[in-house]
Structure formats: C-alpha cells, structure tokens
C-alpha angles and dihedrals in degrees: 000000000000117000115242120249118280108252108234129165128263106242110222099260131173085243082073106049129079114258126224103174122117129268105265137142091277082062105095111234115242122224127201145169084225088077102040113140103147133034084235079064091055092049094049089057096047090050077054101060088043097060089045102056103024086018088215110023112195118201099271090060095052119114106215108180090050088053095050089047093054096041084055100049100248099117127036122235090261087053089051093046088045086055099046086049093048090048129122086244097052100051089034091059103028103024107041091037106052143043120259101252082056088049094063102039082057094045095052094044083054108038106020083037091226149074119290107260099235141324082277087063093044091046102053095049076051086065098043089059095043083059110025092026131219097315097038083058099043079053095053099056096043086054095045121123089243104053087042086058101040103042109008123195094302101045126091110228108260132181098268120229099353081176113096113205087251092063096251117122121239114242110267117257098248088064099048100047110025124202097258123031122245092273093065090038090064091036093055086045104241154150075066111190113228112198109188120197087200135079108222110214113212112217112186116226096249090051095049117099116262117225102289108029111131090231089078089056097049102089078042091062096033093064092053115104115199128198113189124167114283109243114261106262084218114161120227097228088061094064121105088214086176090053088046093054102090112215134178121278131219 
C-alpha cells in the first residue's frame, strides 16, 4: 500500500500570484503544439524541451524515437517531457548522481517550472520515491493538478514568472541547481580556474587580410636586415673637376 503525499504548505510565491508587468525579453517564450505551422516550428519547440530538462542535450543524449513520435503526432508534448525524464540520460546525470532531496528540488525546477515550496516539500517527494520509485514519482508530478493547470498536455515546462515585483529576474534554474552536487563536481574535477598570461585578439572575418594583401608579408619584410654600402663622405673642394671631365684624345 503506498502511503499517501505529505500534505505541506504553498509558500506564497511569485509563481502564485497574477503578473501585470509588460511583455518584454525577461518574459519566457511559450511553446506549444497549439501553434505549430512549420516543422521548423516543431523543431524550435523540441530544442525547447531539451534545454529545459538537460539544459544542453548532445547527440548522444537525444532521444529520436520520442522525437519522431511527437513530430508525428503520436505522443503529446507531457508524454514527451515524461520520456526525457524517464531517459537513461536523465537518471544517469540527476538520479544517480544526486540524493534524493536534490532530486526533487531538480524535478520540480524542471517539471512544476519553480522552486520547491519548503523541506517539507522536499521531504515528502522524498517519500513518494522511496515508495513509488523514481518513475511512480516522475508520474505523479506530470499528473498533478499544477502542472495540469500550468502547462497542460501542449506546453513545454518553462520557469514561471522570472520577473520579481521589483523588476529584477530570478536566477535560471540550471545555475541554481546545477546537474551534479558539490561532491561530483569535485569529483569530475570542475569548475576548473583558467588563469591566462596572454592577452587573445578577436579579428572578425570580414576584418582579416585576403590572400595577397601586403599586411600577411609585413612581419615577412620586417624581419629582413639589410646591409647595403654606406655613401663616400667626399668633399667637394677636393675634386680635380678639370681631370673628371673626360675629353677626346688625340
């Protein structure tokens, strides 16, 4: 018998409350299968749901078949969040890799787009996973009432109201809660400092000198040293003009 959620309190969160402030680039984008008119469309919003649950996916962390299922129709945009989630990428990178209060606090950044409420929060997901498992509690907040109402079964999972009353943003998700914990990070050796003695130059393309240009031969003609003969220090009142002329002998 699984035990029931532990009830905790909403804090009152600026995710909670209705915004007034203007459109403007601090605003996420929504994307949504509602909207869909290309298949460049499609692909934007893909690229979406991977940055907000890898953050960066390489190649090797794509998920093709979910992405052909999708682009076909088959599946709907939570389906596609719940298998990324489920992935071996996922749970390679955020499960075994993290406890599982960190877990949560990841999950819900991800799939609820804001902060966990409250250790209480954290404590009783903790519990779901501890019962349902991974999967069971990956389920469960994909079927919640909140995300249900905030995202629906079309919308890619987004960080909710970024935009403080006071106008400043709220740090994304992927800063705040990095994929590993301090312990791995140290383990994997990063952040790694980079102190650099040299000072790297940018040179756009279209500043950059073309085959030909004289500028690619100046350090050429710069290295070269010639030694040519000094000019005579001769004095004009020591020259015999007369015996210089040349004239015609007999």
């Amino acid at each position: 018998m699984a035990i029931p959620l532990l009830e905790y309190a909403p804090a009152s969160r600026n995710v909670r409350v209705e915004g007034f402030e203007v459109a403007s680039d601090e605003q996420p984008r929504i994307f949504s299968t509602d909207n869909i008119l290309s298949d460049s469309d499609m692909g934007n919003l893909i690229e979406a749901a991977y940055r907000q649950i890898f953050f960066h996916a390489f190649a090797a962390d794509r998920e093709p078949i979910l992405e052909s299922q999708l682009r076909n129709g088959q599946i709907t945009v939570r389906e596609f969040i719940r298998g990324l989630t489920l992935s071996n990428t996922f749970t390679r990178s955020f499960y075994d890799l993290n406890s599982n209060y960190r877990f949560v606090e990841q999950c819900v950044q991800r799939i609820l787009g804001r902060d966990v409420y409250s250790e209480r929060e954290k404590i009783a997901w903790s519990i779901v996973i501890a019962t349902k498992g991974r999967a069971g509690f990956i389920n469960d907040l994909l079927n919640s009432d909140e995300y249900l109402e905030a995202f629906g079964d079309n919308i890619v999972p987004y960080q909710r109201r970024r935009v403080l009353a006071s106008g400043a943003s709220e740090v994304p998700f992927n800063i705040k809660s990095p994929r590993y914990e301090e312990y791995y990070r140290a383990k994997f050796g990063f952040p790694q400092n980079i102190w650099q003695t040299t000072v790297r130059r940018y040179t756009s393309s279209d500043r950059q000198p073309k085959t030909g240009d004289p500028a690619l031969f100046r350090s050429m003609a710069q290295s070269i040293n010639p030694s040519g003969n000094l000019p005579q220090r001769v004095s004009a009142l020591n020259i015999d003009y007369e015996r210089k002329v040349p004239y015609r002998q007999r």
